[in-house]
C-alpha positions in Angstrom: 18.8 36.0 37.1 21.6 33.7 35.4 20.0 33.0 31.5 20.8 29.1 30.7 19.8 29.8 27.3 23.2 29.6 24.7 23.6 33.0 23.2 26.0 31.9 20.7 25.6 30.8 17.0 26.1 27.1 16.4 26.6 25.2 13.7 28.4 21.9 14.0 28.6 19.0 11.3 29.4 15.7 12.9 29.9 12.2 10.9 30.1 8.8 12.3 27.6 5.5 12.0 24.1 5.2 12.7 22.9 2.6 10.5 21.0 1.5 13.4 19.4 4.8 14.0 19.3 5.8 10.6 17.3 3.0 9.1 15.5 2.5 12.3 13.7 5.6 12.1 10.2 5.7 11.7 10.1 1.6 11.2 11.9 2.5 7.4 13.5 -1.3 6.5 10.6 -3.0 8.0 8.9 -5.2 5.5 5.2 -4.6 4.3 2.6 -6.5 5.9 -1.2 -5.8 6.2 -2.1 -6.9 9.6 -5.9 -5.0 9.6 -9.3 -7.0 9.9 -12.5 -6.4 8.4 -15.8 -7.8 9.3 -19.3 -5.5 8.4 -17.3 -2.7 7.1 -15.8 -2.6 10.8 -12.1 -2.4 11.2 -9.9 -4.1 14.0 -6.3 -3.2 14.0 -3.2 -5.1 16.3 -1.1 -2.6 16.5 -1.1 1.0 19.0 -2.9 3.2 16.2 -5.7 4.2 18.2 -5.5 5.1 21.8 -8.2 5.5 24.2 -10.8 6.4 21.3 -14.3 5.8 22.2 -15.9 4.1 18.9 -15.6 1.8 16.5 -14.2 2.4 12.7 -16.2 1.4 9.9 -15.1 1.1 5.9 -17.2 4.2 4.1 -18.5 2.0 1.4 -20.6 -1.7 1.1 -18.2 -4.3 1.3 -19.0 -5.6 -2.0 -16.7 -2.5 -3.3 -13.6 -3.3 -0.4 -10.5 -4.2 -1.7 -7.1 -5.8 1.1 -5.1 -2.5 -1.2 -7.3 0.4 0.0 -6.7 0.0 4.0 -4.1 -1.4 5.8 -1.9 -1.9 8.9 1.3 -1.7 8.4 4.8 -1.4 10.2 6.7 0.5 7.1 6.1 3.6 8.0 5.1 4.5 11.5 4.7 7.9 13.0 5.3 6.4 16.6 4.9 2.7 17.7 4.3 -0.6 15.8 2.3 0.0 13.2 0.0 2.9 11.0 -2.9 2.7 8.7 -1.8 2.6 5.1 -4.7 4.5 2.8 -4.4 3.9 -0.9 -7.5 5.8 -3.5 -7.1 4.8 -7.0 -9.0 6.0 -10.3 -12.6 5.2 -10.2 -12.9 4.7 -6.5 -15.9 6.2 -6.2 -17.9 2.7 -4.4 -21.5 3.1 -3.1 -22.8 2.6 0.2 -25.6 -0.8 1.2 -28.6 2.3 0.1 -26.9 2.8 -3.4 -26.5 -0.9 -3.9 -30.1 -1.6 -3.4 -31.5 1.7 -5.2 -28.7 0.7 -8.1 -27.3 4.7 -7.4 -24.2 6.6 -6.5 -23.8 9.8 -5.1 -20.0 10.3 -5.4 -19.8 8.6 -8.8 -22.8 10.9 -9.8 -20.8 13.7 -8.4 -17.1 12.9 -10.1 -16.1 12.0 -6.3 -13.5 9.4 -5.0 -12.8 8.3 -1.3 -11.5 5.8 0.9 -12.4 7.4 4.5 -12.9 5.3 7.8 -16.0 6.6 9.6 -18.2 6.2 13.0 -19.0 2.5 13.2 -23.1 2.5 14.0 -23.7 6.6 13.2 -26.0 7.4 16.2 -25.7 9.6 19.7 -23.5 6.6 20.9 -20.7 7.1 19.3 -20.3 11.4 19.2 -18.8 13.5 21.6 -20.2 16.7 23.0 -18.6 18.9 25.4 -14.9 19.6 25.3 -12.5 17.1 24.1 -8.8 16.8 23.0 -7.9 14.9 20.1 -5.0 14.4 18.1 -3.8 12.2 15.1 -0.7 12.2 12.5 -0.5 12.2 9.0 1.8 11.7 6.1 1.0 11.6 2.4 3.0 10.9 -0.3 3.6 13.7 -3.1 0.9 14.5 -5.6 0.8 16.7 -8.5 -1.8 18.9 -8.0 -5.2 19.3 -9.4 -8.2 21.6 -9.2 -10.8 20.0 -6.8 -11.1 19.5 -3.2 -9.0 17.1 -1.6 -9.6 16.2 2.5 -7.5 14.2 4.3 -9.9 14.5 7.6 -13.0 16.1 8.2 -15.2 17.1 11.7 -18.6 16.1 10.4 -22.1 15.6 12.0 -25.0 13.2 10.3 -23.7 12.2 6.6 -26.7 14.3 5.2 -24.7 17.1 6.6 -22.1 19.0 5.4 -18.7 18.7 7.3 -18.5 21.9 9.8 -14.6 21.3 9.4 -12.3 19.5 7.0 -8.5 19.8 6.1 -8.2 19.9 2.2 -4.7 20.0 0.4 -4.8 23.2 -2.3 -2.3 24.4 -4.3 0.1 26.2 -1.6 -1.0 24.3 1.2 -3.4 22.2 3.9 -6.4 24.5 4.2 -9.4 24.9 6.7 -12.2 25.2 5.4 -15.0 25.7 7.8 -18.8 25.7 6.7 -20.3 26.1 10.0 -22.1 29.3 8.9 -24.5 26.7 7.3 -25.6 25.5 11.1 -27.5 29.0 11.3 -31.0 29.4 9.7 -30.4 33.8 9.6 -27.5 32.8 7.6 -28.5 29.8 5.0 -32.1 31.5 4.8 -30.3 34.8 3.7 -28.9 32.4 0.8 -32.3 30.4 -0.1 -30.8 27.3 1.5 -32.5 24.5 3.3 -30.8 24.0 6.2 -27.6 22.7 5.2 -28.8 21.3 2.2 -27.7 23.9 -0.7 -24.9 25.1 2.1 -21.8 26.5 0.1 -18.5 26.7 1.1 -18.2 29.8 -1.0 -20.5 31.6 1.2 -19.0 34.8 2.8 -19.4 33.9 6.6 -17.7 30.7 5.8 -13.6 30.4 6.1 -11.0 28.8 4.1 -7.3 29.3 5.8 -4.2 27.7 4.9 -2.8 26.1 8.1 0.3 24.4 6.6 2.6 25.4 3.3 3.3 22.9 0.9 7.4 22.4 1.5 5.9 20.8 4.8 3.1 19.6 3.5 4.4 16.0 1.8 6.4 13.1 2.4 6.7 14.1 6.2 4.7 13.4 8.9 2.8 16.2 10.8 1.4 16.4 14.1 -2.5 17.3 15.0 -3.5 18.4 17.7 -7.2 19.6 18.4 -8.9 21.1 21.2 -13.0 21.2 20.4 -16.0 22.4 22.4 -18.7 20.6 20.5 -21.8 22.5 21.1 -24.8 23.7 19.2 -23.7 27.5 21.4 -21.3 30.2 20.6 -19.0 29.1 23.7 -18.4 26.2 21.5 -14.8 26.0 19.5 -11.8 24.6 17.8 -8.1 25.5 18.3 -6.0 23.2 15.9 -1.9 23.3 16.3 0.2 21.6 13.6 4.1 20.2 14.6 3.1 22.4 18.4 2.1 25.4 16.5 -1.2 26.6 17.2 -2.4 27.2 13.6 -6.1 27.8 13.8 -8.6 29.0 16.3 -12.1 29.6 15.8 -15.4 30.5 18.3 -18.7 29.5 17.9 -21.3 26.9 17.4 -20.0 23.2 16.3 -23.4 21.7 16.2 -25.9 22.5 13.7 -29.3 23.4 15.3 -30.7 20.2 14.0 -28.6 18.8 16.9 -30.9 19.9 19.2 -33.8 17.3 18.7 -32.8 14.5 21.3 -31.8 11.2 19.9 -30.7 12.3 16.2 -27.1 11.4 15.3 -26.6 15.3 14.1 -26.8 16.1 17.8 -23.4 14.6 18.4 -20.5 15.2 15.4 -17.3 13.2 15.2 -13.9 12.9 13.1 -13.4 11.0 10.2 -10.3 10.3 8.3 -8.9 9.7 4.9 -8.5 10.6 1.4 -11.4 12.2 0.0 -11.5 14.1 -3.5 -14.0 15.8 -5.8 -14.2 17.3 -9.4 -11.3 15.4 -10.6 -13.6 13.8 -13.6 -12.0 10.7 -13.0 -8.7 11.7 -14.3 -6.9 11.8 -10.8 -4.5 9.1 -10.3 -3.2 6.5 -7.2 -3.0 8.4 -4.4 -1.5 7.1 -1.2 -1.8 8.7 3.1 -0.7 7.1 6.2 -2.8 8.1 9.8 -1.3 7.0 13.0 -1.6 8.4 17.0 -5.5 8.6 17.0 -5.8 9.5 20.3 -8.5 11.0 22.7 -9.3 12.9 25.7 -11.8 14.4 27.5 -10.9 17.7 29.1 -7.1 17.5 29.8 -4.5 17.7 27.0 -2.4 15.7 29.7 -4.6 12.3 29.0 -3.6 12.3 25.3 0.2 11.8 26.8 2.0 13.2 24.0 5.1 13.1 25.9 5.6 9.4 24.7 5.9 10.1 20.6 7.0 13.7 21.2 10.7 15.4 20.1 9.7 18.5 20.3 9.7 19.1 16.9 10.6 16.1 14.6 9.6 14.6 11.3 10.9 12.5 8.8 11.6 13.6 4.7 11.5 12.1 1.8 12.8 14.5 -1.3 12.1 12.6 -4.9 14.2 14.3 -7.8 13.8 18.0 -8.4 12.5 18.1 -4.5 14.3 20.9 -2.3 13.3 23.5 0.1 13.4 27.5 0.4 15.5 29.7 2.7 13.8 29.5 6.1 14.6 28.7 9.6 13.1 27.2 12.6 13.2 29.6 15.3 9.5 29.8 16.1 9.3 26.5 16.8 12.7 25.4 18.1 16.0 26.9 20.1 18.6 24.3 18.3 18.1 22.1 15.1 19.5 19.1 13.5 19.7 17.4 10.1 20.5 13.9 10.0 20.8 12.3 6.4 19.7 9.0 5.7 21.2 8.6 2.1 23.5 9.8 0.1 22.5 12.1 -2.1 22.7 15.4 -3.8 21.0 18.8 -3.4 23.2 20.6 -0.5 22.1 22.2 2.5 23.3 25.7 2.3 23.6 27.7 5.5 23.9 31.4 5.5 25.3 32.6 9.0 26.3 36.5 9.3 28.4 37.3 6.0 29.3 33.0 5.6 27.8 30.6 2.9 28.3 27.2 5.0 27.0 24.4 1.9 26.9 20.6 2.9 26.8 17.4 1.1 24.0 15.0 1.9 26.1 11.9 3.2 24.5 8.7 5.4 25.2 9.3 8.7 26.1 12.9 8.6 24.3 14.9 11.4 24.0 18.6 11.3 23.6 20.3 14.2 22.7 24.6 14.3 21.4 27.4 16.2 17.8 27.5 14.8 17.9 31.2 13.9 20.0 30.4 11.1 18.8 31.1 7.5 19.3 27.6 5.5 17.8 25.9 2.2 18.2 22.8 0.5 19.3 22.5 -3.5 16.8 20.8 -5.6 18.4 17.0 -6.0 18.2 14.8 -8.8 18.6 11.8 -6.6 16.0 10.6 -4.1 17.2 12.0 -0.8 16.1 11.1 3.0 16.2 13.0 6.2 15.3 13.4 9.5 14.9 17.3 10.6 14.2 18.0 14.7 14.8 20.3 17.4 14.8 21.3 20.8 13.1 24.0 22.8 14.6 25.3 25.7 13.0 25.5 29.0 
């Protein structure tokens, strides 16, 4: 059978204009505007953020603590479409929801915690899923140094008095996993003198905490989600996750704590929310920034979510401030043939090392590089700001 796969080596450096495609990309010259609504604590959005999703999105805190700054909609970076949520947590964001403004308390100031999440709007059965569903959503967050605590960018939580059973936490190396589903079974938070999931601990053996992502592709990018989830209080239940079509993650057993079982209670359903979300920081942690856009949802088929529309395979947008760069690696799980197009000009060369050659290249607007993604490459730390897009192509 003839092989239409190239089994040559490839590396080709072309030059020519693409102003249009280079500052195009990604919505990157567009002006800043906030085009989100906000009545109630419930969002409304005009742009294509959300697709097909079957609830409403409420503000985590009282209004009384909202700020235009810590939400919006905006068209200047955009993983896909018109527009993307803008999510902005600054020192001392640690609000209070309507209960801790009537009771004069706090439980995330009281706890040296900050967020800026969207949530459920109306937490009840109506708005969580059971049974199995597809859904995706894509993030980018800007740079930060990093800091002891926990740090979540999205969680799979049940009833707020609950522990999250999933959320995705940025550590020192990397986006993590860390599951705490272990606290849905009484054998297992009994063993531990634990209340049901009060007193649960992520630190607890049967729980997990796996890195899902390293940290040179971590920030400034944006990176794909895709989750597949059986929500169920029963072992069949589970959650494969796959990051830029990589499947990352895949765990078996019960979603739903046993709580979920009494009919009518919001813990019998469980749900995503997104965001920035940080603890133990002592209020020393500074402005931190996240964009979320291609919230989509399915039941059943993958097919429904139609990726197909934002898809390139593999594709993402860079953003290298000075001293950024990137180890020797290559792309060959993911992809067949690669390219670099720069955006800038810059410095901090790509250096490609094919057989016994040393190929280095100058970051210049315009410049696309185009290679055999089994090719060993790195980029130089820079001292300038530097911009690129990175893709690729699988063969079929």
């Amino acid at each position: 059978m003839e092989n239409n796969k190239p089994n040559f080596k490839t590396l080709a450096i072309i030059f020519f204009a693409v102003y249009f495609f280079a500052w195009g990309l990604g919505g990157c010259n567009k002006a800043e505007a906030n085009t989100l609504k906000i009545k109630n604590q419930v969002i409304k959005t005009d742009g294509d953020v959300f697709h097909k999703w079957p609830h409403k999105w409420q503000y985590n805190y009282d209004m009384s603590f909202w700020k235009p700054w810590m939400i919006q909609e905006v068209s200047s970076n955009t993983r896909y479409g018109d527009s993307a949520l803008r999510f902005e947590l600054r020192k001392g964001s640690c609000g209070a929801t309507k209960s801790d403004v009537a009771n004069n308390t706090s439980w995330d100031c009281g706890q040296d915690s900050e967020r800026n999440e969207l949530t459920p709007a109306n937490n009840n059965s109506q708005i969580g899923f059971r049974g199995n569903v597809w859904q995706t959503l894509s993030f980018y967050v800007e740079e930060i140094p990093y800091e002891e605590g926990h740090n979540s960018i999205w969680q799979i939580h049940n009833d707020g008095d609950w522990a999250p059973m999933f959320n995705w936490s940025i550590e020192s190396d990397g986006l993590y996993t860390q599951r705490r589903t272990a606290c849905n079974e009484p054998k297992i938070y009994k063993k531990y003198g634990a209340k049901g999931n009060e007193g649960c601990s992520a630190n607890w053996k049967e729980n997990t905490n796996e890195k899902v992502l390293d940290i040179s592709e971590l920030f400034n990018q944006w990176n794909d989600v895709v989750m597949n989830i059986n929500y169920t209080t029963k072992d069949s239940g589970f959650l494969k996750l796959w990051i830029n079509g990589k499947l990352v993650y895949h765990y078996q057993g019960s979603i739903i704590p046993p709580a979920g079982k009494k009919k009518g209670t919001w813990s019998n359903y469980s749900t995503m929310q997104f965001g920035i979300y940080r603890t133990d920081y002592h209020n020393t942690r500074g402005t931190q920034v996240s964009y979320y856009d291609e919230i989509r949802f399915a039941k059943k088929k993958c097919s429904k979510l139609k990726l197909e529309e934002y898809s390139f395979d593999h594709m993402h947008l860079i953003e290298y401030f000075e001293g950024g760069h990137q180890d020797v690696h290559n792309h060959e799980e993911y992809e067949d043939r690669s390219f670099i197009l720069y955006l800038n000009d810059s410095d901090g060369d790509t250096v490609f090392y094919r057989d016994n050659e040393v190929i280095s290249t100058k970051p210049k607007r315009g410049k696309l590089v185009v290679f055999d993604a089994n090719i060993e490459h790195e980029g130089l730390q820079s001292t300038l700001s530097k911009r690129v897009a990175v893709g690729g192509l699988k063969w079929k």
